[in-house]
C-alpha positions as CSV (number, residue, x, y, z in Angstrom):
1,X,136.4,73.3,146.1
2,X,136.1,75.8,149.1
3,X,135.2,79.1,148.3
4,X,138.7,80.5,149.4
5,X,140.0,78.5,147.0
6,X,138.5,79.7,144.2
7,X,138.9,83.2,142.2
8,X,136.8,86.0,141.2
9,X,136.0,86.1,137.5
10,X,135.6,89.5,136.5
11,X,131.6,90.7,136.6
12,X,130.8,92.3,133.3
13,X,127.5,93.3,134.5
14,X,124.0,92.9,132.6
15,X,123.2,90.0,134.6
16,X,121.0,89.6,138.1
17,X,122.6,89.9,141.5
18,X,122.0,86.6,144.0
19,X,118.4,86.5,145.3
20,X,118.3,86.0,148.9
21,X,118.3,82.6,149.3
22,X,121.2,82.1,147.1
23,X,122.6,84.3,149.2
24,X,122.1,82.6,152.4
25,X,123.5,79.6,150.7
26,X,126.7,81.6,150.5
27,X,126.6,82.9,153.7
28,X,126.3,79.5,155.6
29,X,129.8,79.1,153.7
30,X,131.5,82.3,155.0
31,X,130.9,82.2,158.8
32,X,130.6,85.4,161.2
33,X,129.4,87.7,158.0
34,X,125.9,89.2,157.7
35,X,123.7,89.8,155.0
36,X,121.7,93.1,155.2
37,X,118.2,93.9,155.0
38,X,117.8,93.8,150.9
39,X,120.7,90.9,150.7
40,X,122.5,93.7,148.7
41,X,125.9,93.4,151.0
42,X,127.3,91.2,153.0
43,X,129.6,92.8,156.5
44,X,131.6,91.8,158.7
45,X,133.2,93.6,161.8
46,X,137.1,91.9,163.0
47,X,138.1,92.6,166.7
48,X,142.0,93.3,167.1
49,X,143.8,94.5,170.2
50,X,144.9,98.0,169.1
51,X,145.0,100.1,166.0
52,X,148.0,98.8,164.4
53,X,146.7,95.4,163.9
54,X,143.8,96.9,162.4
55,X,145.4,98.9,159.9
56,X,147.7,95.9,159.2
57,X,145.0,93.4,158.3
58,X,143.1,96.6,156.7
59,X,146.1,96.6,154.3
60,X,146.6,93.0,154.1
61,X,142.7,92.7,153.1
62,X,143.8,95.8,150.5
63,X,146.2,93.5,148.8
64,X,144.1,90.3,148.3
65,X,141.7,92.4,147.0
66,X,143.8,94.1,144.3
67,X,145.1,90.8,143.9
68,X,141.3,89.4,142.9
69,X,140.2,92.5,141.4
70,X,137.3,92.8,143.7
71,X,137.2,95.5,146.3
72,X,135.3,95.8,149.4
73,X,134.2,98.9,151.8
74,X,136.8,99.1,154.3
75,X,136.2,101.4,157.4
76,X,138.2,100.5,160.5
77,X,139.6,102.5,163.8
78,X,141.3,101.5,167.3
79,X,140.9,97.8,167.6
80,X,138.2,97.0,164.9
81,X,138.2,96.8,160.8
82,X,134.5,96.6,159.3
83,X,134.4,95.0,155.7
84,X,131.5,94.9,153.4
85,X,131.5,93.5,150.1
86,X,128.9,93.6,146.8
87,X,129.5,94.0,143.2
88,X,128.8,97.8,142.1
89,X,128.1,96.5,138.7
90,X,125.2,94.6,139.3
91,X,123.8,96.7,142.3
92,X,124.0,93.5,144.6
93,X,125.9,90.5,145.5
94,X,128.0,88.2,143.1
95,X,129.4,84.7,144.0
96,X,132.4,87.0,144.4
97,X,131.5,88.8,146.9
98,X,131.4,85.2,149.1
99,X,135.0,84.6,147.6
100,X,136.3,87.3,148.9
101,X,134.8,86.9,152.5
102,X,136.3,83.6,152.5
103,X,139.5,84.4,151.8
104,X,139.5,87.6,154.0
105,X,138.3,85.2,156.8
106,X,141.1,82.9,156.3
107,X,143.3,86.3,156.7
108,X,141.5,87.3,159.9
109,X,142.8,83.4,161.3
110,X,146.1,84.5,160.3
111,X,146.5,87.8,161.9
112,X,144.9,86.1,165.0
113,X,147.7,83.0,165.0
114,X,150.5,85.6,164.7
């Protein structure tokens, strides 16, 4: 099963985020995201041609998030939308956080085919 097909299970905390090479495992899953310097996050900066597409795939990204109960860092302006994902409970990243990008990476091909 792809990770985009799966679904978050809620993180009750009390157990260790990925290490760094799980995390690159991930990553190689959930293509055009990066994984900062302490593999804490994951990021990912979408291109659009103009600030209403960005603010409609900001929201769109809002929904499947309340949808999965797992929210990302959303910042975005005139023709971009940055989106950075780790769990706050466990002060690092979560197989969630790599179900999420995958899913908000299938959203990006949609806005794009539109």
């Amino acid at each position: 099963m792809s990770l985009a097909q799966k679904s978050c299970i809620p993180c009750q905390g009390g157990i260790p985020p990925l290490n760094r090479d799980k995390a690159q495992a991930y990553l190689a899953q959930t293509p055009g995201w990066t994984l900062d310097d302490d593999a804490a996050r994951i990021s990912r900066t979408f291109k659009f041609k103009n600030f209403r597409q960005a603010q409609a795939f900001v929201n769109t990204v809002g929904d499947a998030a309340e949808k999965e109960g797992h929210h990302p860092d959303i910042t975005f302006g005139w023709g971009y939308a940055t989106v950075v994902f780790f769990t706050h409970k466990i002060k690092g990243l979560h197989e969630n956080d790599f179900i999420m990008a995958a899913k908000v990476n299938e959203l990006y091909e949609q806005a794009e085919s539109a």
